[in-house]
C-alpha positions in Angstrom: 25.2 -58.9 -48.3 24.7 -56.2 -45.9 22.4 -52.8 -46.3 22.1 -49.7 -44.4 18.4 -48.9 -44.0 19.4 -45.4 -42.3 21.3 -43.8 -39.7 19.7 -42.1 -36.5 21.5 -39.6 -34.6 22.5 -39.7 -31.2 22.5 -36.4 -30.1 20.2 -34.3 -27.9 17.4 -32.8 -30.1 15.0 -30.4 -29.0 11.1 -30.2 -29.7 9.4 -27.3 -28.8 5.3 -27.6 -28.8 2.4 -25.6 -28.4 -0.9 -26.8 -26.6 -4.3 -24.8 -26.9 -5.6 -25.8 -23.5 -7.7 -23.4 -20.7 -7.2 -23.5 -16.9 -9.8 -24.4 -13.8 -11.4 -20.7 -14.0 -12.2 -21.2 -17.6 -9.4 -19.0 -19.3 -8.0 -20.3 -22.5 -4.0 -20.4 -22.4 -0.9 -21.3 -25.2 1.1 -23.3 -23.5 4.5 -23.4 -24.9 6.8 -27.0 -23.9 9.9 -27.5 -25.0 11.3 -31.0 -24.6 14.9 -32.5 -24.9 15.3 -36.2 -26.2 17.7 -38.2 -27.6 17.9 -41.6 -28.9 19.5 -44.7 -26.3 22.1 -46.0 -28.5 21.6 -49.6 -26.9 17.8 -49.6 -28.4 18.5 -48.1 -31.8 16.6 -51.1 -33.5 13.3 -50.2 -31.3 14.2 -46.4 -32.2 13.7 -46.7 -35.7 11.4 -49.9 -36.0 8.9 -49.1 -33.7 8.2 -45.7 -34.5 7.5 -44.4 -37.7 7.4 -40.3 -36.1 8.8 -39.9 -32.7 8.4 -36.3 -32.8 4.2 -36.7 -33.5 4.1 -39.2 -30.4 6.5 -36.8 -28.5 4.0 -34.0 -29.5 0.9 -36.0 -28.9 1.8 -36.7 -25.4 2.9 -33.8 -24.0 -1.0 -32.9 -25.3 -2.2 -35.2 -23.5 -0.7 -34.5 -20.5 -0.8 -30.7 -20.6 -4.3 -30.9 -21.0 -4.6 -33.5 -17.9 -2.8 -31.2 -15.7 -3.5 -27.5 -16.6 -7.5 -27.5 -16.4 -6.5 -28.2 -12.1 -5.2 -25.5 -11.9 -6.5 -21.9 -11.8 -4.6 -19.5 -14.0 -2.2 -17.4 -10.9 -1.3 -21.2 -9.5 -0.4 -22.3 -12.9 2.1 -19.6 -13.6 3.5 -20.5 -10.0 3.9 -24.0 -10.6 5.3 -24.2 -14.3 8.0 -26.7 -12.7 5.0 -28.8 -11.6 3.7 -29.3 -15.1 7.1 -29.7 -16.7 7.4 -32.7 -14.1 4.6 -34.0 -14.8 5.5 -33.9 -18.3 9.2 -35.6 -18.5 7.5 -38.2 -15.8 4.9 -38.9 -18.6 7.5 -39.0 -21.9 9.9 -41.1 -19.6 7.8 -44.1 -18.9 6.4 -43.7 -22.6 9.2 -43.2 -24.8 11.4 -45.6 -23.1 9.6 -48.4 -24.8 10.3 -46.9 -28.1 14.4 -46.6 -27.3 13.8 -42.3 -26.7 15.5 -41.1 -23.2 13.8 -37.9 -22.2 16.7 -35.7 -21.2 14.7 -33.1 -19.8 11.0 -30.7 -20.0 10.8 -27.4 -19.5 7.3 -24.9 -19.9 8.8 -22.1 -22.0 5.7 -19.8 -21.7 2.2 -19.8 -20.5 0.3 -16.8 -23.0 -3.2 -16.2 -21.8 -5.5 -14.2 -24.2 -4.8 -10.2 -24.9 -8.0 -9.2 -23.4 -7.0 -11.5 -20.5 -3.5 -10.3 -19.7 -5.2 -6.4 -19.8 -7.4 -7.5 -17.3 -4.8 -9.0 -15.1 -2.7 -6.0 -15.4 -6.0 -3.8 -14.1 -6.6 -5.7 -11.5 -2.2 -5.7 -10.6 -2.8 -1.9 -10.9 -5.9 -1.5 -8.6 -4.8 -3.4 -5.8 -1.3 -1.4 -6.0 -3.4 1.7 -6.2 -5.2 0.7 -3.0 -1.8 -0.4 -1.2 -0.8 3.2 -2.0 -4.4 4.9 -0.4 -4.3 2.9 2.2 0.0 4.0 3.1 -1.2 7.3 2.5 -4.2 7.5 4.7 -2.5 5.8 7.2 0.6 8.8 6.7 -1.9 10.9 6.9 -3.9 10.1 10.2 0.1 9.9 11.7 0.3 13.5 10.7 -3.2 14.5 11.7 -2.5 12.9 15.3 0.7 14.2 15.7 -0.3 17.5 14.4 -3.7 17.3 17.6 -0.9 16.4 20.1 1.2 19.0 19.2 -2.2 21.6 19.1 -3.0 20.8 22.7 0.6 20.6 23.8 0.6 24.6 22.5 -2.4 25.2 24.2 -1.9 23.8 27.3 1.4 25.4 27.4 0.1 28.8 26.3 -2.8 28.6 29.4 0.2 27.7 32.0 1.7 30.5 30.8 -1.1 32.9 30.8 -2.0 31.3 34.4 1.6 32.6 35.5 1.5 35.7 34.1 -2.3 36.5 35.6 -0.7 35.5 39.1 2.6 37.4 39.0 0.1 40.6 38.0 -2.2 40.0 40.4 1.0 39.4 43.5 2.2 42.3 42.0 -1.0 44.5 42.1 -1.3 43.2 46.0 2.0 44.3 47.0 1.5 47.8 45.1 -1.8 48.4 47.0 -0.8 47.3 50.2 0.1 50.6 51.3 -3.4 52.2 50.9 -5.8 52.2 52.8 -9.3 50.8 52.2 -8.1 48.8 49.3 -9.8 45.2 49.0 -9.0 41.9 46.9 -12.2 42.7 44.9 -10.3 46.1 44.0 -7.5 44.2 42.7 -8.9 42.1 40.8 -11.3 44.9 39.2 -7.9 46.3 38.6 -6.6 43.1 37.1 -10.2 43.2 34.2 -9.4 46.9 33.5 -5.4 45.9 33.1 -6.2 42.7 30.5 -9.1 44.9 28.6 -6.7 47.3 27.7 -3.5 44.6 27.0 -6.2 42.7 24.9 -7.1 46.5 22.6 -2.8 46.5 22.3 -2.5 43.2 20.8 -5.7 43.8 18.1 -4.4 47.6 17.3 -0.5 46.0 16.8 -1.4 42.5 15.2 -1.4 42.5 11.7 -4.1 39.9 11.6 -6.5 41.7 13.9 -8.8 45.0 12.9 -6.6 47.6 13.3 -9.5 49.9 13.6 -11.8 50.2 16.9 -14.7 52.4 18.7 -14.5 53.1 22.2 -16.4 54.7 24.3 -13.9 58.0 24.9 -15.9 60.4 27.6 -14.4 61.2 31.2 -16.4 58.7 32.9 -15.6 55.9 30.4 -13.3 53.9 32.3 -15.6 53.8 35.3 -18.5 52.2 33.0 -15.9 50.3 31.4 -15.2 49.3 34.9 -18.8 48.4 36.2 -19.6 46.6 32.7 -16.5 43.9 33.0 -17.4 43.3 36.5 -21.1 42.8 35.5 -20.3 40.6 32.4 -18.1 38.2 34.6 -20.3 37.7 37.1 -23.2 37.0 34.9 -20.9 34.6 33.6 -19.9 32.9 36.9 -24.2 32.3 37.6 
């Protein structure tokens, strides 16, 4: 007389476990494993015999060596090397479960949950150092703008005296071949000429620009342009001492 004790399943089943563990810089983690087995059908006998619960040895395993592996790692490497854990893991189950007539088909970590507070923190600290990429790209935008903007300044200036150096020269040929004719008539005269002509040019621009003071006092009797005169020609050779 035969009996059927019972019947065991040869299909792929999947066991998914969570291990309360913490990491090398001392922050506690939920470790989610999920593990696909199935049953050698030339060991059924050692299958069923041998184990009274293979999914509580499964479970108790992949403790074990979740909480051998984890706590060497610090919390950024760990979520980097999930793939190194779930080795670890199906290398563990493999040797282990064989024994017992279990093939371990495969391991995968599912999800690695850190604490609430933890995961806030982490998201701060992702934030800051963003915030601090974007200062420093904007600073550095900034100094490209402020340099280019200096460049450009003394460009305009030295452009703008090159300009005022030619026009001071075509004057002053000018003024020497319109005195030429007359008699007595030094360089010192021309260039007396040349003050009194760039005094006036300069009251011109402030009476016509509307930035400038629109309203002036000048000195307005007959004799006015001759102390006007004698006062430029003092001032600038003060100046040249």
């Amino acid at each position: 007389m035969e009996s059927i004790a019972a019947t065991l399943s040869l299909k792929v089943q999947h066991l998914e476990i969570a291990v309360d563990t913490k990491s090398k810089d001392n922050v506690f983690v939920n470790v989610k494993v999920a593990v696909q087995y199935a049953v050698i059908p030339d060991k059924v006998p050692s299958a069923y015999y041998k184990l009274s619960d293979p999914k509580a040895q499964i479970k108790s395993y992949v403790y074990g060596v979740v909480r051998s592996e984890f706590p060497r790692m610090e919390l950024d490497h760990a979520f980097q090397s999930k793939d190194q854990i779930a080795n670890a893991v199906k290398h563990q189950l493999c040797e282990l479960m064989l024994d017992y007539g279990y093939d371990i088909i495969g391991a995968l970590v599912v999800d690695i949950d850190p604490d609430r507070i933890v995961k806030a923190a982490m998201n701060e600290i992702n934030a800051a150092q963003r915030l601090r990429e974007a200062a420093n790209y904007k600073a550095d935008a900034d100094k490209i703008l402020q340099v280019k903007a200096a460049e450009a300044d003394a460009e305009s200036k030295y452009l703008a005296g090159v300009g005022v150096s030619k026009q001071r020269k075509a004057i002053v040929d000018g003024m020497r071949d319109s005195v030429q004719g007359f008699g007595g008539v030094g360089s010192q005269d021309v260039m007396d000429l040349l003050l009194i002509t760039q005094y006036f040019d300069m009251i011109r621009d402030m009476g016509t620009k509307a930035k400038l003071p629109t309203t002036l006092f000048l000195p307005h009797g007959p004799d006015s342009v001759g102390h006007l005169r004698a006062e430029l020609k003092n001032q600038f050779a003060s100046k040249k001492k």
